[in-house]
N, C-alpha and C positions, 0 to 999 in steps of 0.2 A: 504494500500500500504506500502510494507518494503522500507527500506533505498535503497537497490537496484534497485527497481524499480523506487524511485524516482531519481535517481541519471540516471540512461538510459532516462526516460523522459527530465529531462533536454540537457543531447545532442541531444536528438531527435528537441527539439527545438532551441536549438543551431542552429542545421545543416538547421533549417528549416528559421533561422536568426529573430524568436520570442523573443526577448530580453527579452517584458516585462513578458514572462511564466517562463523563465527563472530566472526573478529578484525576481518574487513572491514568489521562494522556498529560497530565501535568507535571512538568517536574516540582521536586521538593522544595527548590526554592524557586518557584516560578516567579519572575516579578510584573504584576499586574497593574495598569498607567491606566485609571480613570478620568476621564477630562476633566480637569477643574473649570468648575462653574457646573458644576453637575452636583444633584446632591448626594453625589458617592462620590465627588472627585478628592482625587490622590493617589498613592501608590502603596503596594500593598505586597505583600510578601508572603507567600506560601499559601497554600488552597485553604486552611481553616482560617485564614485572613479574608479569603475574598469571598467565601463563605457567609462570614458572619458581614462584613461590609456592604456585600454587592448583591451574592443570590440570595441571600434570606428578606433584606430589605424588600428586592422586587419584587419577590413573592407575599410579600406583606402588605406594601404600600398602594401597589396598582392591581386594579383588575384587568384581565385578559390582556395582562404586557405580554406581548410578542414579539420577534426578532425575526425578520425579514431576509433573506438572503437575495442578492440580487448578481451580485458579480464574485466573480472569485478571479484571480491572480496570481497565479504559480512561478515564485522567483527564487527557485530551488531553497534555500533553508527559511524562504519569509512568505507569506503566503499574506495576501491584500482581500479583503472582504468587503465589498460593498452592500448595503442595504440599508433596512428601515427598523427602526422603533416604533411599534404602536399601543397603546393603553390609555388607560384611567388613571390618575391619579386622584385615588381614594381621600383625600385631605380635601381636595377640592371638589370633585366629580368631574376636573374639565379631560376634554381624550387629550393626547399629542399624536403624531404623526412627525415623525423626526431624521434626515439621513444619517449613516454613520459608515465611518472608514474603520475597520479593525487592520491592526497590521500585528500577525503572529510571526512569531520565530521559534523555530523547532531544531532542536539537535535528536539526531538518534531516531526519530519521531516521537519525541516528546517536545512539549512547549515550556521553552524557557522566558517568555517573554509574549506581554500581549500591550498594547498599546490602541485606544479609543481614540478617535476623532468624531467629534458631533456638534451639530447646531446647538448648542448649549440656550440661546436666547429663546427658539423653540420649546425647548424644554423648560425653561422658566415659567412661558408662560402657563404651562399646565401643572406649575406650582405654585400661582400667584393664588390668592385666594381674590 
């Protein structure tokens, strides 16, 4: 299996809300780049960090957040992910609709690195009350 297709399996189980298939393609010290201006942004260190930071949150805070996959980008150990964010944020009830850039790196086929890019002002506003 290429970096690509491991990289689509993981959202595949993403979407399927398999955390721990997900965690197993992680390395140990995976380091994880939230966008700041996000209200998870920061950087985050090893899967029971992004755990507790990123998936427990969005399993919390929105309803029916989703993760859209649109392009993918195969540049031998970096894999580029285009798509969409969509949900509720439950604080407020407003939806977003948001694009995002993931850019992974994998050694081995495991990911040692994940780094976000997103409309962040989009995403505001479906946190403003």
């Amino acid at each position: 299996m290429n970096n690509e297709e491991i990289i689509r399996r993981l959202y595949e189980a993403f979407a399927q809300g398999d955390v721990p298939a997900v965690l197993a393609r992680f390395s140990d010290n995976i380091v994880w780049h939230e966008a700041e201006g996000t209200p998870y942004g920061g950087v985050y260190e090893g899967g029971n960090a992004i755990v507790q930071n990123v998936f427990m949150k969005l399993a919390t805070e929105w309803t029916g957040y989703t993760v859209t996959t649109e392009e993918f980008h195969d540049a031998g150990p970096t894999v580029v992910v285009l798509g969409r964010y969509s949900g509720r944020f439950n604080a407020t009830g407003k939806d977003m609709s948001v694009p995002f850039c993931h850019v992974w790196t994998l050694e081995d086929g495991v990911v040692v690195r994940f780094i976000q890019f997103t409309d962040t002002l989009l995403m505001a506003r479906a946190l403003e009350a």
